[in-house]
Structure formats: C-alpha cells, structure tokens
NULO-285947 format. One record per atom (N, C-alpha, C): residue number from 1; residue in one letter; atom name; x, y, z. Coordinates in nm, 3 decimals. Atoms other than C-alpha are relative to their C-alpha. Example, Ala and Ser with C-alpha at 12.3 -4.5 7.8 and 13.67 -1.06 7.14 Angstrom:
BEGIN
[dofi 1, 'a', 'N', [0.089, -0.119, 0.000]]
[dofi 1, 'a', 'CA', [1.230, -0.450, 0.780]]
[dofi 1, 'a', 'C', [0.090, 0.120, 0.000]]
[dofi 2, 's', 'N', [-0.082, -0.119, -0.006]]
[dofi 2, 's', 'CA', [1.367, -0.106, 0.714]]
[dofi 2, 's', 'C', [-0.077, 0.109, 0.073]]
***
This chain:
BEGIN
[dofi 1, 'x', 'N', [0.009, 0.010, 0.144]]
[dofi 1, 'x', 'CA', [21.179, 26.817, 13.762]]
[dofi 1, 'x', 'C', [-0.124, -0.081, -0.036]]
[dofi 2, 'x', 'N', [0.083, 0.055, 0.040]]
[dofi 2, 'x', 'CA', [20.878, 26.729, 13.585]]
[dofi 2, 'x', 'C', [0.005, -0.145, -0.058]]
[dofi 3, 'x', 'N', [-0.002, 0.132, 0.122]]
[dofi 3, 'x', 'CA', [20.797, 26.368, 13.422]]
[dofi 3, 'x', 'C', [-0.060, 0.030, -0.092]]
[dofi 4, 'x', 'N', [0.105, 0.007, 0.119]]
[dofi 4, 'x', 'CA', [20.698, 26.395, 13.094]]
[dofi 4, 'x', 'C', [-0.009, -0.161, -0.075]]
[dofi 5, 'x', 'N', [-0.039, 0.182, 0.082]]
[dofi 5, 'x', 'CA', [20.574, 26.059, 12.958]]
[dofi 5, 'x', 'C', [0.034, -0.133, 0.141]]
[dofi 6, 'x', 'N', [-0.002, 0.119, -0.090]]
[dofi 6, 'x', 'CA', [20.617, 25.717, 13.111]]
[dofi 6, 'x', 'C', [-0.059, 0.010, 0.115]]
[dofi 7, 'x', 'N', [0.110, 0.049, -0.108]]
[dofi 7, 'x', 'CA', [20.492, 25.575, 13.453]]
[dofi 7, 'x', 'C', [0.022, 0.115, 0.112]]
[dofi 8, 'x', 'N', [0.006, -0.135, -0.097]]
[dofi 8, 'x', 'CA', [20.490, 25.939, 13.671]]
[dofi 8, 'x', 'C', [-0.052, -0.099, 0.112]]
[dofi 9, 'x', 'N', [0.035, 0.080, -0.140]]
[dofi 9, 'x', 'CA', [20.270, 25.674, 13.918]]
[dofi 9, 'x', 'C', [0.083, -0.079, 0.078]]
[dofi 10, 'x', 'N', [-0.050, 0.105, -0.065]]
[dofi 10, 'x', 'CA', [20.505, 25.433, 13.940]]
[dofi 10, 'x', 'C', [0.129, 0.052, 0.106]]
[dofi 11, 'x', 'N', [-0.132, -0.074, -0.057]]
[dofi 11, 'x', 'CA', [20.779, 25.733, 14.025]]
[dofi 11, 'x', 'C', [-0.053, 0.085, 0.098]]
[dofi 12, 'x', 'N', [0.099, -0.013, -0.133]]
[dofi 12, 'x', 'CA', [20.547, 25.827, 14.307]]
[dofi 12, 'x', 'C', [-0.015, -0.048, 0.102]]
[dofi 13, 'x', 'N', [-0.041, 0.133, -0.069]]
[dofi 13, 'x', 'CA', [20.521, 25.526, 14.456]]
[dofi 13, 'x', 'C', [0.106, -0.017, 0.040]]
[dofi 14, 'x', 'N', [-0.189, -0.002, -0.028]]
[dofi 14, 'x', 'CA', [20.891, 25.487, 14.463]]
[dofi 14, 'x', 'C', [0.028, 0.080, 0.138]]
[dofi 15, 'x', 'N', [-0.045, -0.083, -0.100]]
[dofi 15, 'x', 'CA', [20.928, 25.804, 14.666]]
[dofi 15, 'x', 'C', [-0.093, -0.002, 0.114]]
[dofi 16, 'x', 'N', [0.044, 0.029, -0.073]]
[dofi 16, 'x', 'CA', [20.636, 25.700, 14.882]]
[dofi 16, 'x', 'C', [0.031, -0.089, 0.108]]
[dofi 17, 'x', 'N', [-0.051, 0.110, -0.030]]
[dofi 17, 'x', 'CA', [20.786, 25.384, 14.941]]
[dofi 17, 'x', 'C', [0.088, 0.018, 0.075]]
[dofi 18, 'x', 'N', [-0.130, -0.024, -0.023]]
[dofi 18, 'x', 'CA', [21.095, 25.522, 15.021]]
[dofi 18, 'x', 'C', [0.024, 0.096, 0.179]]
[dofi 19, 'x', 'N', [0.000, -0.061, -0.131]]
[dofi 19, 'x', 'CA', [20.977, 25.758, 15.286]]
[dofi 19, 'x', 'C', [-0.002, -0.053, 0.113]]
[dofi 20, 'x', 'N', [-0.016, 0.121, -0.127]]
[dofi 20, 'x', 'CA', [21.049, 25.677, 15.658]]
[dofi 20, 'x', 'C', [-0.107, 0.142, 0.083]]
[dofi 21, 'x', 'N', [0.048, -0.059, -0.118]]
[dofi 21, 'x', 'CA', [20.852, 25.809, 15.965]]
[dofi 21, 'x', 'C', [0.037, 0.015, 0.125]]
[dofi 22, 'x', 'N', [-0.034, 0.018, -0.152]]
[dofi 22, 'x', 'CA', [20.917, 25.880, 16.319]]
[dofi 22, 'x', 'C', [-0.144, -0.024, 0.034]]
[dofi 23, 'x', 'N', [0.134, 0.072, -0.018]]
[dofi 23, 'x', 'CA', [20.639, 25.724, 16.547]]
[dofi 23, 'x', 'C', [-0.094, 0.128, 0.032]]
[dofi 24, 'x', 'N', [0.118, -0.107, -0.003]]
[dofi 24, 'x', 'CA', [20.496, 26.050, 16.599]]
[dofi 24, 'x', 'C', [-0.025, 0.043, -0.114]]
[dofi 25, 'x', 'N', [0.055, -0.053, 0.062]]
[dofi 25, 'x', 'CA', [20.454, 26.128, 16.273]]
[dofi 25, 'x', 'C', [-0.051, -0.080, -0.119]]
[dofi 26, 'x', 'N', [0.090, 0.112, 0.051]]
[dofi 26, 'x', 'CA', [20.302, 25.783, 16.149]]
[dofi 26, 'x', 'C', [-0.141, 0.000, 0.125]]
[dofi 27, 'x', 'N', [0.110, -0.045, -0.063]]
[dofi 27, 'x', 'CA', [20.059, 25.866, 16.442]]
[dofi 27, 'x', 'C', [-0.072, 0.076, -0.086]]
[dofi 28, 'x', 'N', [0.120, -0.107, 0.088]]
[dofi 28, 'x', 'CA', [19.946, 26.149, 16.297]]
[dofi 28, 'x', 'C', [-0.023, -0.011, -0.153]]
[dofi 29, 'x', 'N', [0.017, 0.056, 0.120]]
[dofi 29, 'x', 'CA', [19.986, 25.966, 15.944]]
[dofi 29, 'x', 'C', [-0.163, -0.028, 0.004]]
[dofi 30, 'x', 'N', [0.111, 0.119, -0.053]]
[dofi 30, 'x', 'CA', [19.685, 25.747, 16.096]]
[dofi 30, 'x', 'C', [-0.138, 0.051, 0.071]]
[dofi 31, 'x', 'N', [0.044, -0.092, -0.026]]
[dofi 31, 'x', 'CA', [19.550, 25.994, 16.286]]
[dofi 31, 'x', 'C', [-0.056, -0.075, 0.158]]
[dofi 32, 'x', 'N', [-0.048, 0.112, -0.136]]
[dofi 32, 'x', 'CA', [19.627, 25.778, 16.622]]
[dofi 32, 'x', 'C', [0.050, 0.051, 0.098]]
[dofi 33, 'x', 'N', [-0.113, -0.042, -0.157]]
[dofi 33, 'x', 'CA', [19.769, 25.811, 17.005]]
[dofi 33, 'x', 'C', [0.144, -0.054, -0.047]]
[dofi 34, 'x', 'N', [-0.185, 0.064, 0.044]]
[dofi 34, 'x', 'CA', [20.165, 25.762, 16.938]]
[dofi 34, 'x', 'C', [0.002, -0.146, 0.095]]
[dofi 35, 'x', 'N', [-0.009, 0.108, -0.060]]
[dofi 35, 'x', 'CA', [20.087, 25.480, 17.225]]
[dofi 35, 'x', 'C', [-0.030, -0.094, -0.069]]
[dofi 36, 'x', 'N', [0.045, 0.116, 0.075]]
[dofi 36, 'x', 'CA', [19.906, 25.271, 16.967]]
[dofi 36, 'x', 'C', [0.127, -0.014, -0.075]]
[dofi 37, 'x', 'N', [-0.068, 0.026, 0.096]]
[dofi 37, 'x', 'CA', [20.182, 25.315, 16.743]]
[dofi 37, 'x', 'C', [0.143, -0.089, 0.044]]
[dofi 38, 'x', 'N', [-0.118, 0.052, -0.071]]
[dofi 38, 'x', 'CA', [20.433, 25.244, 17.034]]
[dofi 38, 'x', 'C', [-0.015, -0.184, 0.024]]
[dofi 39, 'x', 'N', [0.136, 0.117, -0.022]]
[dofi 39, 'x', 'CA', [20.190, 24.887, 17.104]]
[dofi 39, 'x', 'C', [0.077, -0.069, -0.128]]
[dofi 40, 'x', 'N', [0.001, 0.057, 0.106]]
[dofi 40, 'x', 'CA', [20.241, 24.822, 16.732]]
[dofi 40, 'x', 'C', [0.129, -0.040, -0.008]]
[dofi 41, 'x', 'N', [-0.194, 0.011, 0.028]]
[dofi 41, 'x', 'CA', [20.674, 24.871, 16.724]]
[dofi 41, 'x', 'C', [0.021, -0.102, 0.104]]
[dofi 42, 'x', 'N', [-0.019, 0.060, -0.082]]
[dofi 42, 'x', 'CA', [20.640, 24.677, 17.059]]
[dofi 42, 'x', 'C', [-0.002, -0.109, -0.047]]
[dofi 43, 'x', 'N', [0.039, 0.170, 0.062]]
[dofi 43, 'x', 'CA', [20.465, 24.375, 16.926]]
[dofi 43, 'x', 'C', [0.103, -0.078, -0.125]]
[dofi 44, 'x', 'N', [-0.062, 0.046, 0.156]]
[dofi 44, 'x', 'CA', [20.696, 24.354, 16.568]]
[dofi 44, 'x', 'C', [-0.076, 0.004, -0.077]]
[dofi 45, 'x', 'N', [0.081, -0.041, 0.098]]
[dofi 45, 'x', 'CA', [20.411, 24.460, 16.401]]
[dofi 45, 'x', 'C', [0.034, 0.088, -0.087]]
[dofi 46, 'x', 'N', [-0.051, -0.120, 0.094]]
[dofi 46, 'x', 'CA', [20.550, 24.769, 16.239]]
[dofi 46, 'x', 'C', [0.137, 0.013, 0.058]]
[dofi 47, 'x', 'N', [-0.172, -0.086, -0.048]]
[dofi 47, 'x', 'CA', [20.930, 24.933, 16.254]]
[dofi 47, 'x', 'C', [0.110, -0.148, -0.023]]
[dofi 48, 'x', 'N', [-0.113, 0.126, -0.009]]
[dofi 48, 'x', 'CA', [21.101, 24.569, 16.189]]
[dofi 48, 'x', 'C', [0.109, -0.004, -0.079]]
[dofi 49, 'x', 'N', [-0.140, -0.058, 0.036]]
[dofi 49, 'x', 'CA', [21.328, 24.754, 15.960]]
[dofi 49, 'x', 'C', [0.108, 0.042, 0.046]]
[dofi 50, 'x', 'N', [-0.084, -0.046, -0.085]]
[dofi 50, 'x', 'CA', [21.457, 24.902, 16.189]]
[dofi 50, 'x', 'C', [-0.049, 0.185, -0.050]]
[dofi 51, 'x', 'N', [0.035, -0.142, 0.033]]
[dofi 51, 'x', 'CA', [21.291, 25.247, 16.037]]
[dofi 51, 'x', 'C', [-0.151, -0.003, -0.045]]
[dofi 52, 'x', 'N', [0.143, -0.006, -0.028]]
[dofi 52, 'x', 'CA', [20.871, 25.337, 15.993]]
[dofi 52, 'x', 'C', [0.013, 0.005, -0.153]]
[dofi 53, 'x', 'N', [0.025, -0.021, 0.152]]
[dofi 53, 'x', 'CA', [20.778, 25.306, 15.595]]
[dofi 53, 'x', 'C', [-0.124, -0.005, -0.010]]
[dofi 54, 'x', 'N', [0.123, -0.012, 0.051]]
[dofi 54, 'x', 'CA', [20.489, 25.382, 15.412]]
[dofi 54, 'x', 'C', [-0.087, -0.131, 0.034]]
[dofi 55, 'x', 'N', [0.061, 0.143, 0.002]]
[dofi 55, 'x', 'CA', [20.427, 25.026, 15.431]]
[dofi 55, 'x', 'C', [-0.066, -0.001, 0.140]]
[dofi 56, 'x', 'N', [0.018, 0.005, -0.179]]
[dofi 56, 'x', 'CA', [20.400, 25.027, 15.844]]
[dofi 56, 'x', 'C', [-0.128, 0.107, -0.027]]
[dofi 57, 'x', 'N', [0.115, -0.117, -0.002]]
[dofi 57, 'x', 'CA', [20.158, 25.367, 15.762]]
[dofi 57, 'x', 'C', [-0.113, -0.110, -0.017]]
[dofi 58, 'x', 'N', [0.095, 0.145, 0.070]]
[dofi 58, 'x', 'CA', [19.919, 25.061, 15.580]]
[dofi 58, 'x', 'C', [-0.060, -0.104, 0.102]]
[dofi 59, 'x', 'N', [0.065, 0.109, -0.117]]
[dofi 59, 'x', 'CA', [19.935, 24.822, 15.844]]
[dofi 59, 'x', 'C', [-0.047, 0.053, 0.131]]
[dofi 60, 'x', 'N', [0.066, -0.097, -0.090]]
[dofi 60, 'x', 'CA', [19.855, 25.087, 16.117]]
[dofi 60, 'x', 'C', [-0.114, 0.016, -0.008]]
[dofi 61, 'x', 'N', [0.131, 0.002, 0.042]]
[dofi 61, 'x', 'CA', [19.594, 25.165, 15.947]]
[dofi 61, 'x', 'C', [-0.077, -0.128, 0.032]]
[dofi 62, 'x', 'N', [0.131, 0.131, 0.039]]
[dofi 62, 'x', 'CA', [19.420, 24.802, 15.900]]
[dofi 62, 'x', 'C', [0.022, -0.020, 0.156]]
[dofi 63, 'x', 'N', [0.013, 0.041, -0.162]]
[dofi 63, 'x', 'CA', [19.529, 24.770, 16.286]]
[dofi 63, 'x', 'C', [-0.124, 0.097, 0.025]]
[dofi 64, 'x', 'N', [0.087, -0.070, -0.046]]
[dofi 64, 'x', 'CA', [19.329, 25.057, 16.345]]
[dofi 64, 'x', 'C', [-0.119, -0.045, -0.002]]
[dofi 65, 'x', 'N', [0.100, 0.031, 0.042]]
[dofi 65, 'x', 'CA', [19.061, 24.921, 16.181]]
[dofi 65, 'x', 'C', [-0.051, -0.130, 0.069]]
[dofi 66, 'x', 'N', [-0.002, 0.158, -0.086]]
[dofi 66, 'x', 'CA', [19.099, 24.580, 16.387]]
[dofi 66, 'x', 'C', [-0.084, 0.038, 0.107]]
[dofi 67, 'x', 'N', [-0.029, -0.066, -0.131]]
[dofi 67, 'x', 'CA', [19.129, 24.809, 16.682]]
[dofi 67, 'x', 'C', [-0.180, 0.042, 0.048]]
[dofi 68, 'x', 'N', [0.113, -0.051, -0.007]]
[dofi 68, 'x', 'CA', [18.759, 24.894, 16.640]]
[dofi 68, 'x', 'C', [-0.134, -0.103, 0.026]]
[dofi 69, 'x', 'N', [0.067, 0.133, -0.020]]
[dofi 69, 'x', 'CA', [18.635, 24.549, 16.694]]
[dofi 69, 'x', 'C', [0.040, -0.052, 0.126]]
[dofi 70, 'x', 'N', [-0.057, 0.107, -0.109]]
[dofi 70, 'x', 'CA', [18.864, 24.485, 17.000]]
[dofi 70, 'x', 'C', [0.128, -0.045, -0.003]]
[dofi 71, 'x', 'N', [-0.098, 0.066, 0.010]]
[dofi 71, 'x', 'CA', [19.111, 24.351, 16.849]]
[dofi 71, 'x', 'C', [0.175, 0.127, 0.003]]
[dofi 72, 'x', 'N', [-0.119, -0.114, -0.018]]
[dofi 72, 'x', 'CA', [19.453, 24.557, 16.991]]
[dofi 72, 'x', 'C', [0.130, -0.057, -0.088]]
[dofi 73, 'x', 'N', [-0.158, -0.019, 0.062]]
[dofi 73, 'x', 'CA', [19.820, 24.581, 16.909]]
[dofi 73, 'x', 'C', [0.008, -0.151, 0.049]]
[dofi 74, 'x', 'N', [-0.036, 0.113, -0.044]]
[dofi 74, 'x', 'CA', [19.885, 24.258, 17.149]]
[dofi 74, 'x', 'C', [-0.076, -0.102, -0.040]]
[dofi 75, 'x', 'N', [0.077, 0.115, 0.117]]
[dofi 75, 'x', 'CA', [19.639, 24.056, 16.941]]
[dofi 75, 'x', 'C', [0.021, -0.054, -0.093]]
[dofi 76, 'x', 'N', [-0.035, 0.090, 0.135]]
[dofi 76, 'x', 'CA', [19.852, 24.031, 16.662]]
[dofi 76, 'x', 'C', [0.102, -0.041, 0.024]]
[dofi 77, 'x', 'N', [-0.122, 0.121, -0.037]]
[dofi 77, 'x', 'CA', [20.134, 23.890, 16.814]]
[dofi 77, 'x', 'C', [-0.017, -0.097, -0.076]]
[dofi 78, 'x', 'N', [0.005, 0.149, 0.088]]
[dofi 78, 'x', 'CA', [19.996, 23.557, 16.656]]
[dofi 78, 'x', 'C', [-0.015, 0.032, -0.150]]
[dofi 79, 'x', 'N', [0.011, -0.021, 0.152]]
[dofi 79, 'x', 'CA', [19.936, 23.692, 16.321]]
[dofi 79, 'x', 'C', [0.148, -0.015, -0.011]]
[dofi 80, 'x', 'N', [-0.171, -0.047, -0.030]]
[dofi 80, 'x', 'CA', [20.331, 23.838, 16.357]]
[dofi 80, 'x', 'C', [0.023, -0.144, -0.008]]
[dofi 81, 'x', 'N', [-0.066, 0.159, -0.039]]
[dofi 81, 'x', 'CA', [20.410, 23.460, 16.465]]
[dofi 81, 'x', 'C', [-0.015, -0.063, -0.152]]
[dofi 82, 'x', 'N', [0.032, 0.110, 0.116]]
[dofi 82, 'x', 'CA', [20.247, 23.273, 16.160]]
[dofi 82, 'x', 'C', [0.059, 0.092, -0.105]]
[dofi 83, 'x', 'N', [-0.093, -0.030, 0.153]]
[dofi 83, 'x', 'CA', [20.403, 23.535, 15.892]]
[dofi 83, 'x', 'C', [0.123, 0.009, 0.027]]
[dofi 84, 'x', 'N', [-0.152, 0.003, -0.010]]
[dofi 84, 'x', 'CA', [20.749, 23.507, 16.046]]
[dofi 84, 'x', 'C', [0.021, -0.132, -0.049]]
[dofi 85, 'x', 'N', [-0.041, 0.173, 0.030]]
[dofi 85, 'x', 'CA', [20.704, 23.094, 16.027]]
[dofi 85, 'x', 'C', [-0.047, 0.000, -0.175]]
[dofi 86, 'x', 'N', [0.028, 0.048, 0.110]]
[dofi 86, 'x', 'CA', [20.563, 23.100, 15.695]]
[dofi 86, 'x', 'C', [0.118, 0.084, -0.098]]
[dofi 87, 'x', 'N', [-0.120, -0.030, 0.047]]
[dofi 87, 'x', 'CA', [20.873, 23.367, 15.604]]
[dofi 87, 'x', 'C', [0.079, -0.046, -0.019]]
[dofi 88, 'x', 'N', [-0.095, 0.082, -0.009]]
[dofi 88, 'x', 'CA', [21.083, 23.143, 15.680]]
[dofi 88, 'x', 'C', [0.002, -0.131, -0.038]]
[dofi 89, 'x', 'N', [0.032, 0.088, 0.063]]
[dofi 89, 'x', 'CA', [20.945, 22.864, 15.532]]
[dofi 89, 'x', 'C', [0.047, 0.038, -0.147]]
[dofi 90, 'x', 'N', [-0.058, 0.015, 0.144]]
[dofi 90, 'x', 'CA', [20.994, 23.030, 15.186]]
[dofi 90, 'x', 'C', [0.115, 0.075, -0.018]]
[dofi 91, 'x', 'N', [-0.184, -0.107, -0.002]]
[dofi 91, 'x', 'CA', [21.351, 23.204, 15.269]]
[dofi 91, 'x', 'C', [0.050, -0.146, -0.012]]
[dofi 92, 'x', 'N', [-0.104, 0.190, 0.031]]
[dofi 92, 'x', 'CA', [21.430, 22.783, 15.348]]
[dofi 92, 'x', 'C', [-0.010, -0.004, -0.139]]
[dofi 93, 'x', 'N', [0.010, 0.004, 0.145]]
[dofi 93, 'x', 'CA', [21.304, 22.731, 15.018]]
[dofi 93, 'x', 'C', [0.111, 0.056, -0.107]]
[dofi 94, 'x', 'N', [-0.090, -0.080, 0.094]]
[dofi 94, 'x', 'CA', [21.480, 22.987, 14.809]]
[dofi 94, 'x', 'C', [0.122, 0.053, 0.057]]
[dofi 95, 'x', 'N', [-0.149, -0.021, -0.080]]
[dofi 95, 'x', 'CA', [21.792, 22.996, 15.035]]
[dofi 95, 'x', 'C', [0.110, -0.019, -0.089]]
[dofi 96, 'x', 'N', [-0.147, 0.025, 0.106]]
[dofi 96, 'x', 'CA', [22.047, 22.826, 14.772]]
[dofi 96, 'x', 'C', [-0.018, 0.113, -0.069]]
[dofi 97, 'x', 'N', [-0.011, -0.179, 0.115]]
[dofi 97, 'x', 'CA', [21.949, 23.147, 14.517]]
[dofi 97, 'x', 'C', [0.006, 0.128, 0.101]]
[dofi 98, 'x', 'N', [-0.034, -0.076, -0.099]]
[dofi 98, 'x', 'CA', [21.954, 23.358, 14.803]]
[dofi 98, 'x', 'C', [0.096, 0.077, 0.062]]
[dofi 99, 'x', 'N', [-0.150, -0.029, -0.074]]
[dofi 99, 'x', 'CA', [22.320, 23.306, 14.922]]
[dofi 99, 'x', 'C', [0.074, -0.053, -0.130]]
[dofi 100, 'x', 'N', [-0.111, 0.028, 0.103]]
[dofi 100, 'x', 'CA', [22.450, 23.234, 14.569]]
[dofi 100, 'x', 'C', [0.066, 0.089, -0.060]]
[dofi 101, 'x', 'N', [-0.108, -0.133, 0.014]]
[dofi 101, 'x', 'CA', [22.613, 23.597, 14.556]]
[dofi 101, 'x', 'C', [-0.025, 0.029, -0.144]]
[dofi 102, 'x', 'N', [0.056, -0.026, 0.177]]
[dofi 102, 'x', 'CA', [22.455, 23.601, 14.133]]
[dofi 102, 'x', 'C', [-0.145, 0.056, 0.063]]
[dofi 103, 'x', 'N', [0.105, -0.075, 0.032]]
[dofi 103, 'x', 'CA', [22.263, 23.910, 14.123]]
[dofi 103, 'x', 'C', [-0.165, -0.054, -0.033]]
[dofi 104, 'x', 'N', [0.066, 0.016, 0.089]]
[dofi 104, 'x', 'CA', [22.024, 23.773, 13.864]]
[dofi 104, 'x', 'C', [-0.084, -0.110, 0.102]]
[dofi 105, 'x', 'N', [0.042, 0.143, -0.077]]
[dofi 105, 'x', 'CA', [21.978, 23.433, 14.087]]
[dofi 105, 'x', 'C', [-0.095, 0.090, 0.116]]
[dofi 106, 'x', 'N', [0.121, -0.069, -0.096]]
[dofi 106, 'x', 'CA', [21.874, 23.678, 14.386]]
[dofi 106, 'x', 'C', [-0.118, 0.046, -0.036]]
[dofi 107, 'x', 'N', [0.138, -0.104, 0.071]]
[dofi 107, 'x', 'CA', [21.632, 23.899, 14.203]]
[dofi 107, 'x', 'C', [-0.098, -0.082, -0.036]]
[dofi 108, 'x', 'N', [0.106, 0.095, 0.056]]
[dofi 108, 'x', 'CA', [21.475, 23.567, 14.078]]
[dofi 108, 'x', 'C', [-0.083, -0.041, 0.123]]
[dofi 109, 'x', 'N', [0.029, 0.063, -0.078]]
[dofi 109, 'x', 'CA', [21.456, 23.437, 14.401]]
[dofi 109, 'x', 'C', [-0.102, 0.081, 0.104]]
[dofi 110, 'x', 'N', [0.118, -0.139, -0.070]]
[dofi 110, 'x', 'CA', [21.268, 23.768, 14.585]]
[dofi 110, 'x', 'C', [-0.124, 0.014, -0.110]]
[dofi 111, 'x', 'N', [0.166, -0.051, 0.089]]
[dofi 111, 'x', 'CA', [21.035, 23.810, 14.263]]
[dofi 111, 'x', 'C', [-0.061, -0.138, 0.037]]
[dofi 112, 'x', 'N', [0.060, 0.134, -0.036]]
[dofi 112, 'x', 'CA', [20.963, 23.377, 14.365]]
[dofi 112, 'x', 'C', [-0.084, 0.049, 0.133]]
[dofi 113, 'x', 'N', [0.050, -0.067, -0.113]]
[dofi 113, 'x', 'CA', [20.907, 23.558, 14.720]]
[dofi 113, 'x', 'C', [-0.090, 0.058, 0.011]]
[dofi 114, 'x', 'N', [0.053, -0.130, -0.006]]
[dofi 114, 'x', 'CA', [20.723, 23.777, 14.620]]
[dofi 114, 'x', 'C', [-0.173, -0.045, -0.005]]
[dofi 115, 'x', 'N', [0.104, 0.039, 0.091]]
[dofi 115, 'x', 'CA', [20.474, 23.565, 14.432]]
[dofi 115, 'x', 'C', [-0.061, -0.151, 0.070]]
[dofi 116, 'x', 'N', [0.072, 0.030, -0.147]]
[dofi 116, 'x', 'CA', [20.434, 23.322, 14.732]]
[dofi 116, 'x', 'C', [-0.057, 0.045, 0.063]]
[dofi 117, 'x', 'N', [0.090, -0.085, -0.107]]
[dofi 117, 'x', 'CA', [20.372, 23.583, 14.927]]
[dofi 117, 'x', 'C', [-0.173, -0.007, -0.041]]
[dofi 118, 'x', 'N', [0.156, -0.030, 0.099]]
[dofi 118, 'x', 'CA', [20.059, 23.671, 14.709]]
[dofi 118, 'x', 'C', [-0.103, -0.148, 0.005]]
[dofi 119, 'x', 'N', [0.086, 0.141, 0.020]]
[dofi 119, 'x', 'CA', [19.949, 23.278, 14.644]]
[dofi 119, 'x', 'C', [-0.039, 0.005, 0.122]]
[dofi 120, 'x', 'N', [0.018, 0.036, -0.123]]
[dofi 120, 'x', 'CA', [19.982, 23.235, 14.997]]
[dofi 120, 'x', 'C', [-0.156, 0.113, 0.073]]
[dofi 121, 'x', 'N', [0.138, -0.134, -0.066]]
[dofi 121, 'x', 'CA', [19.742, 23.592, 15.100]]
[dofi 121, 'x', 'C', [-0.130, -0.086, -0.059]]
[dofi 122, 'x', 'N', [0.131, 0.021, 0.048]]
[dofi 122, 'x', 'CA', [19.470, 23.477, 14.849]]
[dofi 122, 'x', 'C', [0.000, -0.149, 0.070]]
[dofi 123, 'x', 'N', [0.040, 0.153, -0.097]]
[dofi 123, 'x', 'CA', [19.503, 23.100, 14.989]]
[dofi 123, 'x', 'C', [-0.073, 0.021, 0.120]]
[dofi 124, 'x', 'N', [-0.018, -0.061, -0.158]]
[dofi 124, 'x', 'CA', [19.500, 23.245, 15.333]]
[dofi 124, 'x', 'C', [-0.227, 0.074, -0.004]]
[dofi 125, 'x', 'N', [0.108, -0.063, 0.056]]
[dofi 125, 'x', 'CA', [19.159, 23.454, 15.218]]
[dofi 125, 'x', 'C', [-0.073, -0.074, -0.043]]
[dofi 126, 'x', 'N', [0.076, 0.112, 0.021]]
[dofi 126, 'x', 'CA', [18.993, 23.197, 15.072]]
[dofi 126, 'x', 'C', [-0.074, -0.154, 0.128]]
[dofi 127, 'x', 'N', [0.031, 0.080, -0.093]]
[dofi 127, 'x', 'CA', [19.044, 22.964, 15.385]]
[dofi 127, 'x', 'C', [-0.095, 0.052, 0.144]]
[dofi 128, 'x', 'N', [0.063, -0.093, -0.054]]
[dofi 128, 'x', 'CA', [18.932, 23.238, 15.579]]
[dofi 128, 'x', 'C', [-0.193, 0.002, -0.005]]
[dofi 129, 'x', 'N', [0.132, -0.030, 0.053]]
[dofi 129, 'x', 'CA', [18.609, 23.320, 15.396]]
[dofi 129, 'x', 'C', [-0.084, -0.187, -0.005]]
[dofi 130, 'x', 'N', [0.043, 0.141, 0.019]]
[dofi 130, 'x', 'CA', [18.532, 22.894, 15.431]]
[dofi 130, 'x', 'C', [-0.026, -0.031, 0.168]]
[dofi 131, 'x', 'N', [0.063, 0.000, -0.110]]
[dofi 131, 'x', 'CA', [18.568, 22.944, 15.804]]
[dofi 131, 'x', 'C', [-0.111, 0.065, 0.033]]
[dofi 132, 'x', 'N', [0.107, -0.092, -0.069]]
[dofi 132, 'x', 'CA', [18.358, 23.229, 15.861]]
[dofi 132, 'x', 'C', [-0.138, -0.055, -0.051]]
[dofi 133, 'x', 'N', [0.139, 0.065, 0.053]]
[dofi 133, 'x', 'CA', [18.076, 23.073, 15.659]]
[dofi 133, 'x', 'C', [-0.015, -0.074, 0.076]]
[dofi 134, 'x', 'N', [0.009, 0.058, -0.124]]
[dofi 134, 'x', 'CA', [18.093, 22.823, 15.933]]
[dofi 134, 'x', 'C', [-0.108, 0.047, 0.144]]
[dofi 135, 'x', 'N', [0.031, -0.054, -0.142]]
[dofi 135, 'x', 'CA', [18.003, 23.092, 16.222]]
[dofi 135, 'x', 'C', [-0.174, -0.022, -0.017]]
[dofi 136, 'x', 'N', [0.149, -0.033, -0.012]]
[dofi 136, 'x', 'CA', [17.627, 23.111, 16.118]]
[dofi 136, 'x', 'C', [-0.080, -0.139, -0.020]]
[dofi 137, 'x', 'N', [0.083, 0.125, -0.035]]
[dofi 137, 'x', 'CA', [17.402, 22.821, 16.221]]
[dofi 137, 'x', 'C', [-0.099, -0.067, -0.153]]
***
C-alpha cells in the first residue's frame, strides 16, 4: 500500500531496520568473503543480537573499509571491549529507570542512552582528531 503524505522515509527506514540477514547474504550485502563476515560474528563485532541487521550491514562495511589499511576483524576486539565498558557504564547509570517496570520511565531512560551514546561518539571524535594531530612532527 502506498504512503500518501507524512514521513514515507522514516517508513523505510523502519523496514530497513527491521530486516535480518544470514551471513551469506550480508556478505554479499558488502560485497565480501562470508569468512570476513564469519571474523566479524566471531569477534562480537556484528550478530550480538543474536540475528544480522541492517545495522551489522553498516559496520561491515566501515570494517571493510578498516580492512584496507590492515586493520582486520581481530583488531577490533578492543574497540568491542571499550563500547561494551562504556555500555555498561551508562546501563549502571540509568539502571533504576531501566528495571522500574514504568513504560514511560524506560523509554526515557533508552532516549538518555541514546543521547550518551551520541555525546560520547562526538567526544570520542574530537579526542581522536587531537591525537592524530600529534602524529606529524
């Protein structure tokens, strides 16, 4: 059925979102050996749903793109490491709204999540771009 009107993108997205993959056919999402992809599910890099989402298609990708410098699947183990500890840093945080079984309280507490997440990337990016200025004499 057609959308007429309102956000057609945002109801796109949705069903993008929503889609799952098998690893052969986020390979060929990527346009990858299924071994890289196997590398990636190995490490906890992708599949930690327990199912392949658009999202995993994304980070495949930017692996790929790593992948072209050197940097493999078993390289990001430590990335993996520091966003599990810093996950869990703001799940401690917002734990009481978390497990307080009020809808409203959760939803507050994932959009707080959400919006860490974000502070934290551009922080992260910024500290980044302060090292690398560093590398050159």
């Amino acid at each position: 059925m057609p959308i007429v009107g309102g956000d057609a993108g945002g109801d796109l997205s949705r069903v993008l979102e929503d889609k799952t993959y098998t690893r052969e056919e986020l390979a060929d999402a990527v346009d990858t050996e299924l071994r890289f992809v196997e590398e990636l599910v190995a490490v906890g890099v992708v599949g930690r749903g327990g199912e392949l989402t658009q999202r995993d298609v994304e980070i495949a990708r930017m692996a790929l793109e790593m992948a072209k410098f050197g940097i493999q699947p078993r390289h990001l183990r430590g990335i993996m490491a520091a966003v599990d500890r810093e996950a869990a840093m703001f799940k401690q945080i917002l734990n009481p709204e978390l497990r307080s079984g009020d809808e409203q309280r959760v939803a507050e507490a994932m959009t707080k999540a959400r919006h860490l997440a974000a502070v934290d990337s551009r922080m992260k990016d910024l500290m980044m771009a302060n090292v690398i200025d560093t590398f050159a004499p």
